[in-house]
N, C-alpha and C positions, 0 to 999 in steps of 0.2 A: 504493500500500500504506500510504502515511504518513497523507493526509490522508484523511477523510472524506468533504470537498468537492473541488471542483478549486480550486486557489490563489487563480485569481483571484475564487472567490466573498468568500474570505477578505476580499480587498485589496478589493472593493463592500464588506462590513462596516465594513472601516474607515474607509472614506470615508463610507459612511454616518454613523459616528459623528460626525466631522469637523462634516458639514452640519447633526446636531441641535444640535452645542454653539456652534457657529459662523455658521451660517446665510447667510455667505457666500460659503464656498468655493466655486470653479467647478473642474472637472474640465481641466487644459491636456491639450494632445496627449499620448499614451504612449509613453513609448521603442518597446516591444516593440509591430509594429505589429497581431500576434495578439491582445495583450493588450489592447491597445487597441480594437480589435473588441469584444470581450466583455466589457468592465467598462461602455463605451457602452451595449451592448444591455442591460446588466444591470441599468442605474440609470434606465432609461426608465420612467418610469411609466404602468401597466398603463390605456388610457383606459376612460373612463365613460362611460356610455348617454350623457350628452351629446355635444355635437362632438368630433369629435376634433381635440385640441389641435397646435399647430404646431410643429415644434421648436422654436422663441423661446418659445415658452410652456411649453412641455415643462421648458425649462431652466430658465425663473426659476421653474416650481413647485418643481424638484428641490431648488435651492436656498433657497427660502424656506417650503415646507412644513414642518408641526413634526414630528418622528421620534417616535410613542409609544413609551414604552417602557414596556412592562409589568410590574405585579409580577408578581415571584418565585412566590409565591404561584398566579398564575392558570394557570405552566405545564402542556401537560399530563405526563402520567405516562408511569413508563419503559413502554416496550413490552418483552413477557415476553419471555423469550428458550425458544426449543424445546431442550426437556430430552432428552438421550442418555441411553442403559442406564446408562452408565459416569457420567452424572450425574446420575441418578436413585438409584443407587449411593452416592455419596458424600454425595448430601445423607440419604438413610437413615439412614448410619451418623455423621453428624455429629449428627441428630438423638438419636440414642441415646446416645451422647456427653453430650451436653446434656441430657439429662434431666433430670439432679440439680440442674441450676442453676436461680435463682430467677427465674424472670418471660424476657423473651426476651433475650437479650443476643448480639449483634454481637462475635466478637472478629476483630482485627485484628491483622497481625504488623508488627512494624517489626523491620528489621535498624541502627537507629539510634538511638539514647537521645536523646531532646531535649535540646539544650543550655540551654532556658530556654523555657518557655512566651507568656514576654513578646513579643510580634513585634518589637517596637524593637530588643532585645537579643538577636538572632542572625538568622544568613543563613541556615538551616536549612531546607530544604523538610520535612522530618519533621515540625519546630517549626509551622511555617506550616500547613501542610493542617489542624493538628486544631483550628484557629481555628473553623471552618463551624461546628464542635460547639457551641463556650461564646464565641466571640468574633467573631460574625460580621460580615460588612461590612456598611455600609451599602448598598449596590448588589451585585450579581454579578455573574457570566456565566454563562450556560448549560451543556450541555455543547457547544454550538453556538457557544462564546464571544461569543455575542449575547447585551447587557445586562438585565436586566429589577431593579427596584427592590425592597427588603427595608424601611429605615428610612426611607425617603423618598418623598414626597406626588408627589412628579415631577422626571425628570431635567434637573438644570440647560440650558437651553439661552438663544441670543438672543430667539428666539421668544415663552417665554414668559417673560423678564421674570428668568430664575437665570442668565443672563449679560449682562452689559453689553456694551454697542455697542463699547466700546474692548475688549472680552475680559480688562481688569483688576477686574475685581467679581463675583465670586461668591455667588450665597444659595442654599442647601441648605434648602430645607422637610423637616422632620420632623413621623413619625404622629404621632396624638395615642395617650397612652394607654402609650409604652412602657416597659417598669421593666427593671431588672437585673436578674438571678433573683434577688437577695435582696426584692425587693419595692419599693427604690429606682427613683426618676424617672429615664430615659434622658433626657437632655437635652442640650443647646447647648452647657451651660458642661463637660462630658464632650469636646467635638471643640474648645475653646477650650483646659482642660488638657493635653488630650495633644499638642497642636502646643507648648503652653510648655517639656511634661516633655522635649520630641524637642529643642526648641532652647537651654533650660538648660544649661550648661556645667558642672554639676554631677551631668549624667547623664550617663555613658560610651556611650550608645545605638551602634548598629553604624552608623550612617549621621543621616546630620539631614538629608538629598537627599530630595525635591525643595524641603524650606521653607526651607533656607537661600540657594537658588539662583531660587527664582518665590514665595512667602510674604512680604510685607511686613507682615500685620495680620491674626490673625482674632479676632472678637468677636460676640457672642451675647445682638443688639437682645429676644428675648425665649425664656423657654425651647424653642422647637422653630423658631428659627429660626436658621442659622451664616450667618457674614457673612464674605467670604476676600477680602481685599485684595492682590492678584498685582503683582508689580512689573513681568512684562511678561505677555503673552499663552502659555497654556502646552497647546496640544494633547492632550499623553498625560496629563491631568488623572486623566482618567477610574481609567485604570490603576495611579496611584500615589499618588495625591494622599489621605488621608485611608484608605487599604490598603496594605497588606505584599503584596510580589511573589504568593504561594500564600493569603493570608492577611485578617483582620482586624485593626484597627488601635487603635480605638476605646479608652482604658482610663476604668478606672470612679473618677471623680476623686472620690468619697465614703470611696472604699479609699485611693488612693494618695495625696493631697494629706497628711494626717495623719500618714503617712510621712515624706513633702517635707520640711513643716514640722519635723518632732522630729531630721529625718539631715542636710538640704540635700541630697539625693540618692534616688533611686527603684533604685540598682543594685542592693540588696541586700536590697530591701522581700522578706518572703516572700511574698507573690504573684506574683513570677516564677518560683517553682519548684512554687506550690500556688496557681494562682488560684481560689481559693471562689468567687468574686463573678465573672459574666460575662452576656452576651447572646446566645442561640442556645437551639436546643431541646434544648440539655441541659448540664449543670453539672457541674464539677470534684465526685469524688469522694474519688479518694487515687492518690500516685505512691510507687511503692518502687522506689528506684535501682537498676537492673539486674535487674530482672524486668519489672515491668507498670503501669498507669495508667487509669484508667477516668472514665467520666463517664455520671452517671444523668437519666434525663429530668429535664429544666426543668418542672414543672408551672404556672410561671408566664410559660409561653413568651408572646411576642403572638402567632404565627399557628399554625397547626394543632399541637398537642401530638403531638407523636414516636408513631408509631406499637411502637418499642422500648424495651424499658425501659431498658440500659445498654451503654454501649461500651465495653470493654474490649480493648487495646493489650497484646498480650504482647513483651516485647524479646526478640530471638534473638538467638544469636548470629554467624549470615552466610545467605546465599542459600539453603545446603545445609537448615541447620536449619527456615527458611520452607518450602523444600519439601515437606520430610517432615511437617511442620505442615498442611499443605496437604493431601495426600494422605493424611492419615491422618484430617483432618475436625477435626482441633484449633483448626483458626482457618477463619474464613470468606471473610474480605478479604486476599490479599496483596498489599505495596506495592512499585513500583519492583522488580518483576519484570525479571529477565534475560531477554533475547533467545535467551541460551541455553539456557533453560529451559523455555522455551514447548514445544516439544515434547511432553514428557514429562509435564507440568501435564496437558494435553490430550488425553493417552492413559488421562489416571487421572481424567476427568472432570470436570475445571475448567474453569469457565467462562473466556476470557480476552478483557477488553474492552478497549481502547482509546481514547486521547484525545489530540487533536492538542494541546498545550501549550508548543508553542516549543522545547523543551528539546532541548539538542546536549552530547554529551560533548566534553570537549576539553583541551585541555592550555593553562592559561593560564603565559604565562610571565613571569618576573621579569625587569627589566630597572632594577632601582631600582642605581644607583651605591652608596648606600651599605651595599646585601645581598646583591645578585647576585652570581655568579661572574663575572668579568672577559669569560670567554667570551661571555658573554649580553648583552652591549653590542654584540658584535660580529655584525652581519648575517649576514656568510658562515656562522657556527657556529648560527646561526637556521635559516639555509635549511638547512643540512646537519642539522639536528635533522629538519624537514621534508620532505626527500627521504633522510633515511635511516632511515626505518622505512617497514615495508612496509602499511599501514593497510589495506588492499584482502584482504590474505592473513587479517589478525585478524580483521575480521569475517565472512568466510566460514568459518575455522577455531572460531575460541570464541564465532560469534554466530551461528551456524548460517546465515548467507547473508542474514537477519530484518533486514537493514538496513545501510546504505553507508553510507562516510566523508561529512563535514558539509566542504565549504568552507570556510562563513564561520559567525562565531557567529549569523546570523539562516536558515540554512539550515531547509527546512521550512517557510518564510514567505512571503505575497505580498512581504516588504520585502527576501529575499534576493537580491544582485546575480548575475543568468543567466549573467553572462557569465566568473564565475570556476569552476573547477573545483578540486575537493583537488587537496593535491599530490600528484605520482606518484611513487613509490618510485625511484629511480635512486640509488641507494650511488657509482655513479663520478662521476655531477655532484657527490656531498656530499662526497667526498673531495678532486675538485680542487677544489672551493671553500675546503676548510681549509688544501690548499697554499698559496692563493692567498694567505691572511689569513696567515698564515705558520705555522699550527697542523699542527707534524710532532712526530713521534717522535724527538727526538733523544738519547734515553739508551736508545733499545733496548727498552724496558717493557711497549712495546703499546699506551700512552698516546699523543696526541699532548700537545704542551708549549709554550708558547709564554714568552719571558720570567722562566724559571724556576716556570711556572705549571702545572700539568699540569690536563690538560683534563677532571674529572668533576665531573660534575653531580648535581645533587641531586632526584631525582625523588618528589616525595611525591601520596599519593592515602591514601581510606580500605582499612578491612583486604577490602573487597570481593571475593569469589575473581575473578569477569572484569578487576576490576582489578589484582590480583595477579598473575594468570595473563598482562595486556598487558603487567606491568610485566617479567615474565621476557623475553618475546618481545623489547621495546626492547630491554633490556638484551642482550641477546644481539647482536639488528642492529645499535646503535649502538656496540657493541666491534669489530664489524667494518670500520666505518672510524675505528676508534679515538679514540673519543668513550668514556669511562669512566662508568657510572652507578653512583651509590648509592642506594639500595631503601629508602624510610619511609612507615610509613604506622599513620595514627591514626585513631584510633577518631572517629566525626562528631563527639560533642559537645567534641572534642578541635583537631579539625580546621578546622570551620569556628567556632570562635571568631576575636570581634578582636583589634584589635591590642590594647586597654586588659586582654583576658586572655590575651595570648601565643599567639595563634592560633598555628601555625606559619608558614602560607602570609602570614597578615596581618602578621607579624614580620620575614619574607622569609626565615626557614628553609629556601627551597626555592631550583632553580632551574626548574623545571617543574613545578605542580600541576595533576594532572590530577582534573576531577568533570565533573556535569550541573546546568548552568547555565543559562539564561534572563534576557531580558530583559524589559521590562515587557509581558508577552505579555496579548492581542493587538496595541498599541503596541510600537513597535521600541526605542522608549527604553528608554537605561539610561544610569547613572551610571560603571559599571564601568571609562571610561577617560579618566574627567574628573580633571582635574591640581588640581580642590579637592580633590577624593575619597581623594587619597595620605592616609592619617594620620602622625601624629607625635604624641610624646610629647607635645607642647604641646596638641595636636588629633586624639587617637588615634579620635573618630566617622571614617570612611571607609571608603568601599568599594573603594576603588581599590589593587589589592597590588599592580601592575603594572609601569605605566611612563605619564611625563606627555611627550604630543606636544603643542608646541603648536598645530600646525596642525589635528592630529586633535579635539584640544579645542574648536578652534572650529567645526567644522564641529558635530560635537555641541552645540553652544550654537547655532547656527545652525537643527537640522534643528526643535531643543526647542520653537522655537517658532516656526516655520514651519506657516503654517495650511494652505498650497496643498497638497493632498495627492500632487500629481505632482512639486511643487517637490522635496519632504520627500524622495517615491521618490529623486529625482533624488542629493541630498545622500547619501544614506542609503549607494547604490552608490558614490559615490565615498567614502564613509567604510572601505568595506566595502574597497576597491583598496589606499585606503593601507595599511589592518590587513593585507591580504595579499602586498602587496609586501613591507612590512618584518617580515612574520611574527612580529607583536604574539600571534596566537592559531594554535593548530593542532588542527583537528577532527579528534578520531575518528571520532565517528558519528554518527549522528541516532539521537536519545531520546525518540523520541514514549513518554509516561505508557502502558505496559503492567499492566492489573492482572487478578489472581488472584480468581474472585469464587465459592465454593458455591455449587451452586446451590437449596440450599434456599433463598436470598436472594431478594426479590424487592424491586420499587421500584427499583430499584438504578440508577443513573446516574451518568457521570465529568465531570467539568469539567475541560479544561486548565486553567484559569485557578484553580478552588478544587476543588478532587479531591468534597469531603465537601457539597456546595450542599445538594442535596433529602437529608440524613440526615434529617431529619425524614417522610419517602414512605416509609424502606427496612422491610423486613415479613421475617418469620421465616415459611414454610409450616406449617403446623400436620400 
């Protein structure tokens, strides 16, 4: 129901990648000996009228063949999707609706307000997907999460000459011809500025990961050529290296240098709240805080001109309001769709598409000494978080059945370890476990207590209703074995702020933050529990609210850049054992990207990896 493919096509993809950029990877034996079966049969190469090759030749083509990868540009188009009464219906009265408005316009709902348009400057998935519009990547992925090129002449590999034999030298060829929507050269000295602005210690950026940790030098021999000097060899390049998780990276160094120079700083330049100036097929128009945001065609796009004239973002105010937006034909696109929802979307003739994207709800938890609650250091009161809530009941009750607890945060993934399951609900294991740590009741209150400490916790998520509504249900089971909760929750751009703006969770405000979160999907990396990644006042850039292992850290530093793609597998599961022995993370559910789509829409396709790729395809029916 989740994936599209079966998993192991996924994990051929990534190995696929592996062998373009690398060209020396070989395939070792597979754990699982099924899987191993069919990622073999999968990466055979199909023979030609000539002889047929022998396995020994089979395998050094595998590995030294060059991977094209294609533009963006050449893919084909969405296939229509067959219209019901009940969708024929609503694209009707959408269009009537829309009458009055000027030219076509796409509106879109967010139950999120951006925290900052900047991708440097927030964790935001709301902030990130509308990058595809005005800020696009250099590369994508499909909705296939198969790469194909945007700004670049060919994707770096050994083969051809855009990676070095050592996997420490990078060159990225840029097209000829490309400008910013203002009319400005897209050039070199553009991806040389925005690695200085990420590494300046005068920008508060949310992360400087991955250039502070594989970045030694990038410089820019002429304009559409980048040059990246890596201090060691880094795999998930592709995923993170020069792109934002959902997003675009790229900024326009004609705009922001000018900035730089008169502030020392880019935190408070106004084009992170109004970018005028960007790259994609279509440009910042206006934002007004707590209503809407729009962006009108780029006429000065480089590849095909947008088939619509404007995108328009209405902010709502929770799931309920989308809905009714929805069904009532006021908005076209909804975003980050409930499982609980779907239903009813579907009865009033909403299209609902899906995309497999990584993404796992879960509850990350605090473990930091100096903001934690005491309890949260201690394991037993981990597990007992873990074994006492019933996750199996919540999504069968407020998710309609649409989808089961995540184990581990790569759940959904070829790189998730098979051999872990969630945890199972049992209230009596999580109660003798608090006996055990010595966490009792001993004033009677209903609390347990340890040390003069009484055991509540501090549970934050946004004002989400499914998360609201988890947040009652916890609260409920976790008083029954006498675990106390306290209930907060803020608004996204509130929410996942950093530390340098008082996140909550990034402060350590919490003891449990519960979102939907992802890793460098389709790469399994992330930064999220590397021990540079803690911020501090000194160093408030970090992604890491969490907790630093050292052993965990090095396996992370270990798998980073590990080129063997069954090594990586291999590290990846035992990474996966430690996080769930010591109940670093605990999954609600699997978040595969559900979206809400009219179907007067056409063109219309989802990328996990950047939700908005082909907005430039999407067509209004006349």
């Amino acid at each position: 129901m989740f994936a599209k493919r079966p998993w192991w096509s996924i994990f051929v993809m990534v190995i696929v990648l592996f062998l373009a950029s690398y060209g020396s990877a070989q395939l070792a034996p597979s754990a699982p000996e099924q899987a191993q079966t069919e990622v073999a049969a999968a990466i055979t190469p199909t023979a030609t009228e000539e002889a047929e090759p022998t396995a020994e030749a089979t395998e050094e083509a595998t590995a030294e063949a060059e991977v094209i990868v294609p533009d963006c540009a050449d893919l084909p188009p969405a296939v229509a999707t067959e219209a019901t009464a009940e969708a024929e219906a609503t694209a009707e009265a959408t269009a009537e609706a829309a009458a009055d408005s000027e030219g076509k316009v796409v509106r879109i709902s967010f139950t999120q307000e951006p925290s900052s348009f900047n991708p440097h400057y927030t964790d935001q998935w709301f902030s990130w997907i509308t990058t595809a519009l005005w800020l696009e990547r250099p590369w994508n992925f499909d909705e296939n999460a198969q790469p194909c090129l945007v700004h670049l002449t060919e994707m770096p590999s050994i083969q051809n000459g855009g990676i070095s034999e050592d996997g420490l030298t990078m060159t990225f060829k840029l097209k000829e011809g490309l400008t910013w929507s203002d009319g400005e050269p897209y050039t070199a000295e553009d991806w040389v500025f925005t690695w200085q602005m990420v590494m300046d210690e005068g920008n508060t950026v949310i992360t400087r990961y991955p250039y502070d940790e594989f970045v030694e030098d990038v410089t820019a021999p002429d304009p559409l050529t980048v040059e990246v000097k890596l201090t060691k060899p880094f795999p998930a390049w592709q995923s993170v290296l020069f792109v934002k998780a959902n997003g675009g990276a790229i900024l326009p160094k004609h705009i922001l240098e000018p900035v730089f120079e008169a502030e020392g700083t880019i935190d408070t330049a106004e084009w992170n709240r109004a970018p005028s100036v960007g790259i994609g097929p279509f440009v910042f128009k206006e934002f007004e805080t707590g209503s809407h945001f729009s962006f009108t065609r780029n006429e000065n796009y480089h590849g095909d001109i947008a088939k619509i004239d404007e995108v328009f973002f209405r902010i709502l105010a929770d799931d309920a309001a989308q809905n009714a937006a929805l069904k009532a034909g006021d908005v076209d696109i909804g975003t980050f769709v409930s499982f609980a929802d779907i239903p009813d979307l579907k009865e009033n003739g909403i299209n609902i598409m899906s995309a497999s994207s990584g993404y796992n709800e879960g509850w990350f938890l605090n473990m930091r000494p100096d903001s934690a609650h005491p309890g949260m250091l201690d394991l037993n009161v981990r597990k007992a978080l873990a074994l006492g809530v019933n996750r199996e009941q919540i999504t069968e009750d407020l998710l309609f059945g649409l989808t089961k607890p995540n184990a581990t945060f790569w759940n959904g993934s070829a790189w998730a370890n098979p051999d872990l399951e969630p945890y199972p609900y049992d209230p009596e294991q999580a109660a003798a476990l608090l006996d055990e740590a010595g966490w009792v009741d001993s004033n009677g209150d209903g609390t347990r207590d340890k040390d003069g400490e009484e055991l509540v916790l501090r549970y934050v998520t946004t004002p989400r209703p499914v998360r609201k509504d988890t947040q009652a249900v916890v609260q409920q089971q976790l008083a029954e074995i006498g675990i106390g909760v306290e209930l907060f929750n803020f608004e996204g751009d509130v929410f996942f702020a950093g530390y340098a703006e008082d996140g909550p969770v990034a402060v350590g405000d919490s003891d449990f933050a519960q979102w939907s979160n992802v890793y460098a999907f389709p790469d399994p990396n992330t930064d999220n529990w590397l021990c540079s990644q803690i911020p501090t006042d000194e160093n408030p850039s970090g992604g890491n609210w969490f907790v630093c292992d050292e052993e965990l850290d090095a396996l992370f530093q270990q798998q980073s850049v590990e080129i063997d793609p069954q090594k990586r597998l291999e590290l990846m599961y035992e990474i996966q054992q430690i996080m769930y022995d010591n109940v670093y993370y605990i999954g609600m559910w699997g978040d595969e990207d559900q979206w809400a789509v009219n179907p007067r829409l056409t063109g219309v396709k989802f990328s996990g990896v950047n939700p908005f790729f082909n907005a430039n395809e999407w067509d209004i029916k006349e």
